[in-house]
C-alpha positions as CSV (number, residue, x, y, z in Angstrom):
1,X,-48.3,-68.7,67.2
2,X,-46.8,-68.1,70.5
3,X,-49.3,-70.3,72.1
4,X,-48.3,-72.9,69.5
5,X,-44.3,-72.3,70.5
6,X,-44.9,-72.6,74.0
7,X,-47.1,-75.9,73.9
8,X,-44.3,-77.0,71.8
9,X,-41.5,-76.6,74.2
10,X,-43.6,-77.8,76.9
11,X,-44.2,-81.1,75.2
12,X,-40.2,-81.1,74.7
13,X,-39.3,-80.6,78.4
14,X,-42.2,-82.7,79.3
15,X,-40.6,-85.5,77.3
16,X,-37.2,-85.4,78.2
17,X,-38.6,-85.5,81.8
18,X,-39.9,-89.0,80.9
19,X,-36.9,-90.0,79.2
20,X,-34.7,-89.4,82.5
21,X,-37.2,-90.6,84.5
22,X,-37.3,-94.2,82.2
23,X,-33.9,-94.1,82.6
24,X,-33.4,-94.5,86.0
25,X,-36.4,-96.9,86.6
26,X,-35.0,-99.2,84.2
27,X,-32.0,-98.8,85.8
28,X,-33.4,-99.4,89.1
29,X,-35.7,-102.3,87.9
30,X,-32.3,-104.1,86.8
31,X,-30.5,-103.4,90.1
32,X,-33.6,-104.9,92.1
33,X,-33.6,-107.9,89.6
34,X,-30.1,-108.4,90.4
35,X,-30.8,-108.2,94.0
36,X,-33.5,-110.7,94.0
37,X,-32.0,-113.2,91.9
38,X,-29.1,-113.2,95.2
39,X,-32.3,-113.3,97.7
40,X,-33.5,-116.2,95.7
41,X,-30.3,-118.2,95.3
42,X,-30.0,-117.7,99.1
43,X,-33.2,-118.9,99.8
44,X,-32.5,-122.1,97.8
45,X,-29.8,-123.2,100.0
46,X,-31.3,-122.4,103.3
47,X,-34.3,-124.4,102.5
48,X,-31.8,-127.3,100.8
49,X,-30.1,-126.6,104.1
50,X,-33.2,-126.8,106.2
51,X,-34.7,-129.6,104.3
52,X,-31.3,-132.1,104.5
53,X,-31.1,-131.5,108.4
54,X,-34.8,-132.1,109.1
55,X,-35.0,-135.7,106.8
56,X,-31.9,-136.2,109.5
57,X,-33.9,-135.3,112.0
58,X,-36.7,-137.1,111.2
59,X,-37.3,-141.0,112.1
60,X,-39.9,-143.1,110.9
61,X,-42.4,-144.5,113.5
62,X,-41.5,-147.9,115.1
63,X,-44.0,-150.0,113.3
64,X,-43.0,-149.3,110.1
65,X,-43.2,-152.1,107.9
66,X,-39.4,-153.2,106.5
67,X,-39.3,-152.6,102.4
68,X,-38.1,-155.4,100.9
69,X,-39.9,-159.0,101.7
70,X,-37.9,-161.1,103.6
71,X,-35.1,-158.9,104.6
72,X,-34.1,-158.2,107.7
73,X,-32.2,-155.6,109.5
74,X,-28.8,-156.0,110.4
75,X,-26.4,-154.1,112.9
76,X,-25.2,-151.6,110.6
77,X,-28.5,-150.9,109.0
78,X,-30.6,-148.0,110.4
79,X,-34.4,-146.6,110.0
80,X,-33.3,-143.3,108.2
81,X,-30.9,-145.2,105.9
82,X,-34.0,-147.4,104.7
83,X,-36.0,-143.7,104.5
84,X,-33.3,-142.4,102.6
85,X,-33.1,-145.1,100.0
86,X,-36.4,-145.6,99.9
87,X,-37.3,-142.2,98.9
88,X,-34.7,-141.7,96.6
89,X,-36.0,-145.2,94.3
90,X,-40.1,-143.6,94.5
91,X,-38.7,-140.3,92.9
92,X,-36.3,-142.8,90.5
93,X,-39.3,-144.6,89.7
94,X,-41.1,-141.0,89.5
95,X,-39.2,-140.2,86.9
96,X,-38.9,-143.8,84.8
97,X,-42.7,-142.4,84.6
98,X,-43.0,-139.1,83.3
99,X,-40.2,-139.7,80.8
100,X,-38.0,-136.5,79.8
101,X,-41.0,-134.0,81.1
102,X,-39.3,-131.3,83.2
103,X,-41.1,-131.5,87.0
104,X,-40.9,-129.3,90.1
105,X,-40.1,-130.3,93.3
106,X,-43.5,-129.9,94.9
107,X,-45.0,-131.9,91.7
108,X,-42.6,-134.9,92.6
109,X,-43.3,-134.6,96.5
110,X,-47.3,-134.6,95.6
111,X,-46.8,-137.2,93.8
112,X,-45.2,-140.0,96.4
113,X,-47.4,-138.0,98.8
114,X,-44.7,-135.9,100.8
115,X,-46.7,-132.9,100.3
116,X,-48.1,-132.6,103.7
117,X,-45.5,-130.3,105.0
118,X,-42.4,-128.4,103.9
119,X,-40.1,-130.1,105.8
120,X,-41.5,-133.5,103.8
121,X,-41.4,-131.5,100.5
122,X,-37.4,-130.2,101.7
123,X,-36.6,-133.9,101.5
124,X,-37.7,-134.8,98.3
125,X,-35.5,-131.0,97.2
126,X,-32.9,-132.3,99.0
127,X,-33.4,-136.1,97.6
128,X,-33.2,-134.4,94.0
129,X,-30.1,-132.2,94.6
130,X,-28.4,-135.1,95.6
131,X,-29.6,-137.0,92.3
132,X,-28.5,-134.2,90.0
133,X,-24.8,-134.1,91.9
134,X,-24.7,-138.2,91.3
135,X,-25.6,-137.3,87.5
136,X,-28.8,-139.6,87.7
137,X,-31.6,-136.4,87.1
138,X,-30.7,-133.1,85.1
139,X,-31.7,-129.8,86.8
140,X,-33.4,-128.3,83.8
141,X,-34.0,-124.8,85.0
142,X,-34.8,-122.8,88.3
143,X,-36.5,-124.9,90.4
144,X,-36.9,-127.8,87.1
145,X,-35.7,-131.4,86.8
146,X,-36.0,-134.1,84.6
147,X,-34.0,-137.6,83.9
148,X,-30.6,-137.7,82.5
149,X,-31.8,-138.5,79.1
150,X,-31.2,-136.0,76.3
């Protein structure tokens, strides 16, 4: 019977043991959640950062043919302004295609073939940020767009 008791008791302080220790690693769990999330958010706008200075950066190569038929360059107009609108109607016309599906970044970059490097794939983050802050694309999670439509 005392054998009994003391397995008994041992169980006990053996579970409350448990308990304390679930508390404070749920506790800490939460705290490096919390901590992430910032890490993550931070990350965002470096790479949005990152991503808007290197499409400034960047200029197309001198043969490049012109995008519209017959038009031609004026004084005012310039390589990355063409770049610029050009990339922002293929991911408009990305998304005339898949409808209301929700679509990552990299999807959308893969898709008009700016995949090849992260500074291409930056562009097409940054071409979408600036999309969803002219109302034309919803941001539909973390990381998530889709059209405006509801």
């Amino acid at each position: 019977m005392v054998s009994a008791s003391r397995t008994a008791h041992s169980i006990e302080v053996t579970a409350e043991g448990l308990q304390e220790e679930l508390a404070r690693l749920q506790f800490q769990k939460q705290a490096l959640e919390r901590e992430l999330a910032a890490v993550v958010a931070h990350l965002g706008s470096v790479q949005r950062a990152l991503g808007a200075l290197e499409s400034a950066l960047v200029t197309p190569p001198a043969a490049a043919p012109v995008d519209e038929p017959g038009a031609s360059p004026t004084d005012t107009d310039t390589d990355a302004d063409k770049q610029y609108g050009k990339l922002t109607e293929q991911v408009m016309a990305y998304f005339a295609k898949v409808g209301d599906a929700e679509v990552r970044a990299r999807e959308v970059a893969a898709a008009l073939g700016r995949d090849a490097d992260s500074g291409s794939i930056n562009a097409v983050r940054s071409t979408l940020d600036r999309l969803v802050a002219s109302s034309r694309i919803q941001r539909a999670g973390r990381g998530l767009y889709r059209t405006g439509r509801s």
